[in-house]
GULO-888530 format. One record per residue (C-alpha): residue number from 1; residue in three letters; chain; x, y, z. Coordinates in steps of 0.02 Angstrom, whole numbers. Layout:
REM residues N
R   k   r c   east  north     up
R NUM ALA A      X      Y      Z
...
END
This chain:
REM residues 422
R   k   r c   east  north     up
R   1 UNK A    178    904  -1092
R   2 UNK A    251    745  -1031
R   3 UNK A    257    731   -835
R   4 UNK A    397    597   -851
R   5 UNK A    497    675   -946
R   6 UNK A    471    851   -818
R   7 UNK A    501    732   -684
R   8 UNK A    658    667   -753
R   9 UNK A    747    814   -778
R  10 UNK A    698    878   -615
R  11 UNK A    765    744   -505
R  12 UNK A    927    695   -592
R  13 UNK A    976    888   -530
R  14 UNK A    958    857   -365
R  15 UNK A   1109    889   -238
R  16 UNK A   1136    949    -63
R  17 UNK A   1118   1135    -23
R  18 UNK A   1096   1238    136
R  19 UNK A    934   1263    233
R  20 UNK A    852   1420    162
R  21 UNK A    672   1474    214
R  22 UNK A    546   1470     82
R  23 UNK A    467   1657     68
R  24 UNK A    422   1750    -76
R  25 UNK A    551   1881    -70
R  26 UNK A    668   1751    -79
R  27 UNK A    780   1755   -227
R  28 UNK A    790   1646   -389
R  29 UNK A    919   1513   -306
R  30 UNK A    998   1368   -393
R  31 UNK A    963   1246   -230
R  32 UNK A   1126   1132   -290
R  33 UNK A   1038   1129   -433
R  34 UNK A   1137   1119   -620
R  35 UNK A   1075   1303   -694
R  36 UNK A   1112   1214   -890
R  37 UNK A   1002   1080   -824
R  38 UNK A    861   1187   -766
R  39 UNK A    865   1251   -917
R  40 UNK A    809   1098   -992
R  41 UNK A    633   1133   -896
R  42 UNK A    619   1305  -1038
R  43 UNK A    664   1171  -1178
R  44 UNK A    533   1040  -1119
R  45 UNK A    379   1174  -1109
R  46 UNK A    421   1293  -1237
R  47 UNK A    425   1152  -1351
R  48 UNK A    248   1102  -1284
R  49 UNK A    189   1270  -1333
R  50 UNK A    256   1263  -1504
R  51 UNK A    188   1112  -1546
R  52 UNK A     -4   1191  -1504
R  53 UNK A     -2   1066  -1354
R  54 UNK A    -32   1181  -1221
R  55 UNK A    -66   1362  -1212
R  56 UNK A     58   1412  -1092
R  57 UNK A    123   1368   -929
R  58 UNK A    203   1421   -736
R  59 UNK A    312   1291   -673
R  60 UNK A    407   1295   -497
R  61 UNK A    544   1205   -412
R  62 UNK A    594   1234   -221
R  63 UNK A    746   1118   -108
R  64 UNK A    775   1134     39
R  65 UNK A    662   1248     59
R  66 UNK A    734   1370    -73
R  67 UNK A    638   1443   -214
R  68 UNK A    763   1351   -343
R  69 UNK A    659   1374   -533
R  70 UNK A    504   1495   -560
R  71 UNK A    439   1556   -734
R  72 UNK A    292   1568   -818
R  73 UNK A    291   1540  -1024
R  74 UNK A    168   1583  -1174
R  75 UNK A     -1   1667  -1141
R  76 UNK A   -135   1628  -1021
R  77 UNK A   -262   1691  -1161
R  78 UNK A   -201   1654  -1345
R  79 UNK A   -335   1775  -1431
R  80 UNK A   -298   1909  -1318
R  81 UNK A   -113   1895  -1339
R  82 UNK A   -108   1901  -1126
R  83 UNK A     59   1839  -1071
R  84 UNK A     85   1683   -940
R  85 UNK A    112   1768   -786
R  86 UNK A    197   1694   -630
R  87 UNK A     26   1745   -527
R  88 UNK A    -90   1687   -656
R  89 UNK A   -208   1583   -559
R  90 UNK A   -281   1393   -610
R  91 UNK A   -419   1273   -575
R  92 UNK A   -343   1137   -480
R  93 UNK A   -492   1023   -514
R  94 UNK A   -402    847   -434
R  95 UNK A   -279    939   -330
R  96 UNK A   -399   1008   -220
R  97 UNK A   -408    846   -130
R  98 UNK A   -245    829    -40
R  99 UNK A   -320   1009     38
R 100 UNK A   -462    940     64
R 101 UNK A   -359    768    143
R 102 UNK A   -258    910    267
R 103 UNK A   -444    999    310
R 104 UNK A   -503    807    382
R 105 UNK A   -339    778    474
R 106 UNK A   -349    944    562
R 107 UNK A   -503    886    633
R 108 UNK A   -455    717    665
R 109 UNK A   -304    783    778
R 110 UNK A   -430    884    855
R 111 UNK A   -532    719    934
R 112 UNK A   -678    755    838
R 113 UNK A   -675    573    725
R 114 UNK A   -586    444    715
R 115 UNK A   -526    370    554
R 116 UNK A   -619    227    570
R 117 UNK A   -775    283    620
R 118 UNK A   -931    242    503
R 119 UNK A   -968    398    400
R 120 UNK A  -1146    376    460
R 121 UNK A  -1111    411    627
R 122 UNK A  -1105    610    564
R 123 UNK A  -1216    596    429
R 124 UNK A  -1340    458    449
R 125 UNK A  -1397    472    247
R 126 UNK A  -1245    336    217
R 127 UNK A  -1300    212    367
R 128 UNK A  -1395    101    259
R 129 UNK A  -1316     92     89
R 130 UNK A  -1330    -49    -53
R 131 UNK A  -1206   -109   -182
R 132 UNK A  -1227   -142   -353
R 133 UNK A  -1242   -334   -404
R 134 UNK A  -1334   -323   -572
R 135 UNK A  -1347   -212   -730
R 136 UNK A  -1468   -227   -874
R 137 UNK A  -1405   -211  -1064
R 138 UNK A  -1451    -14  -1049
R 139 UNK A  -1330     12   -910
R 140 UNK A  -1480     49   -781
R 141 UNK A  -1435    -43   -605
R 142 UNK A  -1572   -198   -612
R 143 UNK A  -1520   -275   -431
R 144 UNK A  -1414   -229   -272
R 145 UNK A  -1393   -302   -116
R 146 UNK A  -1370   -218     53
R 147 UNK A  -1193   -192    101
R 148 UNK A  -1130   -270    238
R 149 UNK A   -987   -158    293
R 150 UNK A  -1000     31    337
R 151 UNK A   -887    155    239
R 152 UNK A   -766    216    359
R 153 UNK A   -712    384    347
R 154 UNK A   -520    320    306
R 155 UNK A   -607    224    159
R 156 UNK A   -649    430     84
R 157 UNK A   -467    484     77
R 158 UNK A   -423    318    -14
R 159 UNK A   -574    279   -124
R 160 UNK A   -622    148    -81
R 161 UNK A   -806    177    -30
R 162 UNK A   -872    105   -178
R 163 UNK A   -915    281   -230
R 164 UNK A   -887    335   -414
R 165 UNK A   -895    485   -530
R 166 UNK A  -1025    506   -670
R 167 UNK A   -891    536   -782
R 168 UNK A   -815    369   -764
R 169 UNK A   -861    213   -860
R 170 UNK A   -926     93   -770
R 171 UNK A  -1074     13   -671
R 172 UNK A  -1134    161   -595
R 173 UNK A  -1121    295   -733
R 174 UNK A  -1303    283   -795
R 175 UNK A  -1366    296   -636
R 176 UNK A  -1274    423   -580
R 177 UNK A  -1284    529   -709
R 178 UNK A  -1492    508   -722
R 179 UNK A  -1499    553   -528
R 180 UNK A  -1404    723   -569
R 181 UNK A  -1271    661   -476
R 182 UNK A  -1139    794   -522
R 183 UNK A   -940    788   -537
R 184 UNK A   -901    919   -428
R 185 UNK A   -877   1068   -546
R 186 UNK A  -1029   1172   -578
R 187 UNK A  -1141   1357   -587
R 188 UNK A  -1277   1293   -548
R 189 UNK A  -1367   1341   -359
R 190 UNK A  -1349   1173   -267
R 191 UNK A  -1254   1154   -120
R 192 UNK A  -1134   1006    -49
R 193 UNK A  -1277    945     76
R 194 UNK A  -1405    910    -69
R 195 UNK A  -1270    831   -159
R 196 UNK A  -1212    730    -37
R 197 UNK A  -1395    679     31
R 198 UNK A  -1421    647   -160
R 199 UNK A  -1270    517   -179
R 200 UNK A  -1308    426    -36
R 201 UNK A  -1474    374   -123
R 202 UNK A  -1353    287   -250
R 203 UNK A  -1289    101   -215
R 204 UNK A  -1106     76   -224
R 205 UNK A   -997    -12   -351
R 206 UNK A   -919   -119   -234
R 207 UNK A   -919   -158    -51
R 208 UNK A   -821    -20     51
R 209 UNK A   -639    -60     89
R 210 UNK A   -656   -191    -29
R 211 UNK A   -568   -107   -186
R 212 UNK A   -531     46   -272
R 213 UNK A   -626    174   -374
R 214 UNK A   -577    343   -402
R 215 UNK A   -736    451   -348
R 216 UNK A   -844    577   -269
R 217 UNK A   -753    519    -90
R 218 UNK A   -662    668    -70
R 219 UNK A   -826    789   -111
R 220 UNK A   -902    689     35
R 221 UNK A   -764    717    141
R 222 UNK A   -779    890    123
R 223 UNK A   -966    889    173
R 224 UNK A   -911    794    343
R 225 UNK A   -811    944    371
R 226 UNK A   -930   1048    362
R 227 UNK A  -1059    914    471
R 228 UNK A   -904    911    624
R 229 UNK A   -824   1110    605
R 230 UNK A  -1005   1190    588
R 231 UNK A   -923   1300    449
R 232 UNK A   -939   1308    249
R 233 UNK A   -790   1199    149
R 234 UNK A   -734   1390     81
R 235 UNK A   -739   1449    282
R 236 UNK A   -627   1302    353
R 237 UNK A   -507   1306    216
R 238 UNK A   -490   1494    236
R 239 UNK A   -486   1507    418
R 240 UNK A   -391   1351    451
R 241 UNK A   -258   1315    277
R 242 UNK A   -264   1488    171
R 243 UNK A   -252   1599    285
R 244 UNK A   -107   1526    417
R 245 UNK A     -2   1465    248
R 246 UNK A    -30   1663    172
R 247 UNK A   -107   1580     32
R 248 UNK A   -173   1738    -15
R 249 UNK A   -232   1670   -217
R 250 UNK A   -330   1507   -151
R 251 UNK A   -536   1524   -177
R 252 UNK A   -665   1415   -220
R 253 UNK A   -746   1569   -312
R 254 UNK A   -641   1703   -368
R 255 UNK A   -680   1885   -320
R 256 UNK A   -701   1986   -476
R 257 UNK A   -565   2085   -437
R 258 UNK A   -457   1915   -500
R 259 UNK A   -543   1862   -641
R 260 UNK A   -440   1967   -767
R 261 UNK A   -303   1814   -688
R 262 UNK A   -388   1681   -725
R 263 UNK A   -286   1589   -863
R 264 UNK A   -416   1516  -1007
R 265 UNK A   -462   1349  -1029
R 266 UNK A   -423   1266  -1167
R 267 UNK A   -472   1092  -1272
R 268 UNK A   -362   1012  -1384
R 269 UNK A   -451    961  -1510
R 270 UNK A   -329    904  -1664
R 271 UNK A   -131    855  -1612
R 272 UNK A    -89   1034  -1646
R 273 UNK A   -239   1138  -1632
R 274 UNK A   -319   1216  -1471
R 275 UNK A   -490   1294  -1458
R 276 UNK A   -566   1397  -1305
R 277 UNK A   -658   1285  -1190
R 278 UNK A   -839   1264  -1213
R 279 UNK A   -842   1152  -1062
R 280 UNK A   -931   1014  -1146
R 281 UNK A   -764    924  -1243
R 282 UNK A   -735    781  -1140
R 283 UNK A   -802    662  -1005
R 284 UNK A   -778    779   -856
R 285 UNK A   -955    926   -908
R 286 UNK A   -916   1112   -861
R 287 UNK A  -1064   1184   -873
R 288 UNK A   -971   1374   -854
R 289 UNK A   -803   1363   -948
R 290 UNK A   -757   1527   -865
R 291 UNK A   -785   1414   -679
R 292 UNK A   -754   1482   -535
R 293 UNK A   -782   1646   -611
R 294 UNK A   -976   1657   -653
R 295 UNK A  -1146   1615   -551
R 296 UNK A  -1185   1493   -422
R 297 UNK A  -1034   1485   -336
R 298 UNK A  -1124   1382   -201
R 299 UNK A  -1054   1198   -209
R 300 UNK A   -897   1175   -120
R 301 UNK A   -826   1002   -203
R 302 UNK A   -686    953    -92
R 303 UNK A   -616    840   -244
R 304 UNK A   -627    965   -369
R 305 UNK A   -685   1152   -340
R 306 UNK A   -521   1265   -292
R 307 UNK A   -421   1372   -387
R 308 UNK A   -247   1436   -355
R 309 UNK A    -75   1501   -400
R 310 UNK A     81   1396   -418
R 311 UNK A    153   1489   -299
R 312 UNK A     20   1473   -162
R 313 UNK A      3   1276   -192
R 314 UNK A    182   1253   -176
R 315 UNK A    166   1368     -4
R 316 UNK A     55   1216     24
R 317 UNK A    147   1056    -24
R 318 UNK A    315   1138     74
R 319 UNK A    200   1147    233
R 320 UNK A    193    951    206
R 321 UNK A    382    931    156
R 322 UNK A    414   1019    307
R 323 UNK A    298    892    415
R 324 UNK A    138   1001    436
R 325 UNK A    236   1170    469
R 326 UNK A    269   1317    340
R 327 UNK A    341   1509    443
R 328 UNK A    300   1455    609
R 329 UNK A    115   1408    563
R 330 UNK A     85   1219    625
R 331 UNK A    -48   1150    516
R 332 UNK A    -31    967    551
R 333 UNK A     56    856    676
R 334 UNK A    215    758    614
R 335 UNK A    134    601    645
R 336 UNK A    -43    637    517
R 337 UNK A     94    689    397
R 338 UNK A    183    522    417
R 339 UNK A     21    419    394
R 340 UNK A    -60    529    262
R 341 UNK A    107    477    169
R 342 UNK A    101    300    206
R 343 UNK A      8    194     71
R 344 UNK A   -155    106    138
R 345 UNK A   -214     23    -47
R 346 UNK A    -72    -67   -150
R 347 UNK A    -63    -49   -332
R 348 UNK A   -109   -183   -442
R 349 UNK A     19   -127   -568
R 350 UNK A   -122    -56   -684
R 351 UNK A   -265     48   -633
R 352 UNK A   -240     67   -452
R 353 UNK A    -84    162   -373
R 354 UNK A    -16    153   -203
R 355 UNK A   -126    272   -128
R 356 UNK A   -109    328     75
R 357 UNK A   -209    470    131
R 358 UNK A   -250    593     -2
R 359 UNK A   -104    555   -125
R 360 UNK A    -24    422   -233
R 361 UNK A    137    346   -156
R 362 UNK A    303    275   -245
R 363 UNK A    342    119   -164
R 364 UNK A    456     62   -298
R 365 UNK A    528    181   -416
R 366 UNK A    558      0   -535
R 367 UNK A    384    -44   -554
R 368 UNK A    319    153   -540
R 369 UNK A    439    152   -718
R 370 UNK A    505    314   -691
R 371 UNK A    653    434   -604
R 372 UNK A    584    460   -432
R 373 UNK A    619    405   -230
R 374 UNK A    538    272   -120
R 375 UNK A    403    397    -30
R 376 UNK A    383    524   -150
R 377 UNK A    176    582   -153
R 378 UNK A    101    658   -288
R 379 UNK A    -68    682   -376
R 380 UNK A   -119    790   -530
R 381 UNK A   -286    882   -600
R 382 UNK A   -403    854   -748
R 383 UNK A   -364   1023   -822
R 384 UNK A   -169    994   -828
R 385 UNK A   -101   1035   -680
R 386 UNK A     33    940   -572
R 387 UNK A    111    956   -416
R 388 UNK A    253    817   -322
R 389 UNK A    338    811   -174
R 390 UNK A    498    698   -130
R 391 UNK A    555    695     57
R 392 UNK A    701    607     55
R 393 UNK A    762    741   -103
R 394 UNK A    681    873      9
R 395 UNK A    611    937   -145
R 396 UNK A    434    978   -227
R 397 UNK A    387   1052   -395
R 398 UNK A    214   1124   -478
R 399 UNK A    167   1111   -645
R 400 UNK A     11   1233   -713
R 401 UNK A    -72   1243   -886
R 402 UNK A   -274   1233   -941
R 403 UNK A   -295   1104  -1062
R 404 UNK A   -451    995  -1068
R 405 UNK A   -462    862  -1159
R 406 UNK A   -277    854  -1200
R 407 UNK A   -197    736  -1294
R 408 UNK A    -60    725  -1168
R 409 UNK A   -190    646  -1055
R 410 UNK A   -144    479  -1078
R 411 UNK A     -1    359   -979
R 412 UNK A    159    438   -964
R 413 UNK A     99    624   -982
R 414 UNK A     48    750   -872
R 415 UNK A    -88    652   -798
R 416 UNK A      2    542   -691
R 417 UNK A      0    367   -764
R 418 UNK A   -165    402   -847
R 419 UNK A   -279    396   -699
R 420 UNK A   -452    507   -715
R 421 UNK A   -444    671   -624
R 422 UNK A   -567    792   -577
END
């Protein structure tokens, strides 16, 4: 399922409508869309599904605040025959951290941090941290040397801490992954403070601020949530996101009264064959492919761990369209919106995007190499899933399947320009 091409056909539609809330009971509406052109979205996915790429999917379009595309194709379980459904719900896996991005910022309007405070100062285990300066022919770390700048809480939205992921390739994989470091997804009984007091025992790859490496920031983030609000991850976001935005779908751990909507995950594992999930397929370890239905359901990962409905995400991404506001709930200020969605680390033009706070940024549609406008955020999840927004279109759209590995993972698919996701 190619994200470009999605994207493409999406935002050559675009026109100027009139204001219409965004509500559930709201009618399928054309927004000023072309209907023969939104029917190019069918042609894209269906043809996805035929080829044995994906499964199925639920894809969604609002303008203007108008409910403009929403339909669900092929099944969310192929044995069983079970059809898509509109309400089918997904693991987000990477999208979880723009929620997790909105959680900080509530707490950063409230005066309780400032961006630019030293993580330590609310959890002292990251006060006196090393970075990685040699590594023996095994991988293992054989020298560090004490860093010299603090990570700064701003650094976690944008990683660039210096903190990694075991599943990524690089200096700190061995010795993350001997530590028991985990990626954010799991059934096991460990909780985010044990984690967390766990990875700060690691040295970094690289000296905070310095550079960028997509990581286990945003699962530390989370954790100085819970440090500053007193509350659980699952609390906050319920209490202070789920609940006021009547995201009524959104759990870290689904109550079994859901699980029969849990869509399957998949793995691709020829170009036209898929196989049920056995969690263990590619990089990113599941150690429950039926996550976050299961046991444990104790480790809230902030960069990983919730599952939702398209329809409840985009109730999410619209209350950032609309400048921190969704039906007269005020989630954010105007202003955190604005700086969230200005970028703080430049792309390089390969591996590193524009990032700002909790989402890649198009600066230049020319160099990003496809349709799209200047400020236009967006970010995507390991297990298929997309969502975009576009300000100046007034538009934002949500793609959903379960597919892990796919081989639609690579640049120009689904998985925006290739970057890893969790």
């Amino acid at each position: 399922m190619r994200k470009a091409a999605l994207v493409t056909v999406l935002l050559i539609l675009a026109s100027n409508t009139a204001w219409a809330q965004f509500t559930e009971s709201d009618p399928l509406d054309s927004a000023g869309f072309s209907q023969e052109r939104l029917g190019r979205i069918d042609s894209v996915i269906n043809a996805e599904i035929a080829k044995g790429k994906i499964p199925g999917a639920v894809a969604l379009v609002a303008r203007n605040g108008q409910l403009a595309y929403f339909k669900s194709f092929g099944f969310a379980d192929i044995d069983a025959q079970t059809p898509m459904q509109k309400d089918n719900i997904f693991r987000l896996a990477s999208m979880t951290k723009a929620i997790t991005s909105v959680g900080a910022m509530i707490l950063y309007e409230r005066g309780l941090f400032q961006l630019n405070d030293p993580v330590s100062k609310f959890i002292p285990e990251f006060a006196d941290m090393t970075v990685v300066s040699e590594v023996d022919t095994n991988g293992d770390v054989s020298a560090t040397v004490p860093a010299t700048e603090q990570i700064k809480i701003i650094d976690l939205f944008t990683h660039s801490s210096g903190i990694s992921y075991p599943f990524a390739s690089n200096n700190l994989q061995k010795t993350y992954v001997d530590a028991g470091v985990i990626d954010g997804l799991t059934s096991k009984d460990i909780t985010l403070a044990a984690q967390m007091e766990l990875l700060a025992q690691q040295p970094l790859l690289f000296e905070p601020g310095s550079d960028y490496v997509y990581g286990l920031g945003l699962d530390l983030l989370g954790y100085l949530i819970e440090v500053v609000s007193g509350k659980s991850l699952e609390l906050f976001f319920s209490e202070e996101i789920f609940t006021p935005l009547n995201m009524h779908d959104s759990y870290f751990y689904l109550p079994e009264s859901k699980f029969n909507r849990l869509a399957t995950l998949y793995s691709e594992v020829d170009e036209d064959q898929l196989t049920v999930s056995q969690g263990h397929e590619s990089n990113i370890i599941l150690d429950n492919p039926r996550y976050p239905a299961g046991n444990g359901q104790s480790y809230f990962s902030g960069g990983a761990g919730v599952s939702s409905t398209a329809y409840d995400y985009a109730r999410f991404i619209q209350m950032l369209l609309n400048n921190g506001e969704l039906d007269g709930s005020r989630i954010l200020g105007r202003k955190s919106v604005e700086l969230m969605q200005s970028p703080r680390i430049d792309s390089d033009g390969d591996q590193v995007p524009d990032f700002g706070l909790g989402f890649e940024i198009i600066v230049d549609p020319a160099k990003a190499g496809e349709l799209g406008s200047i400020g236009s955020y967006s970010w995507s999840g390991a297990f298929l899933t997309s969502y975009w927004i576009d300000p100046s279109e007034d538009l934002i759209a949500v793609f959903m399947s379960q597919v892990r590995p796919s081989q639609s993972d690579d640049s120009g698919e689904i998985q925006h320009h290739g970057l890893p996701s969790t």
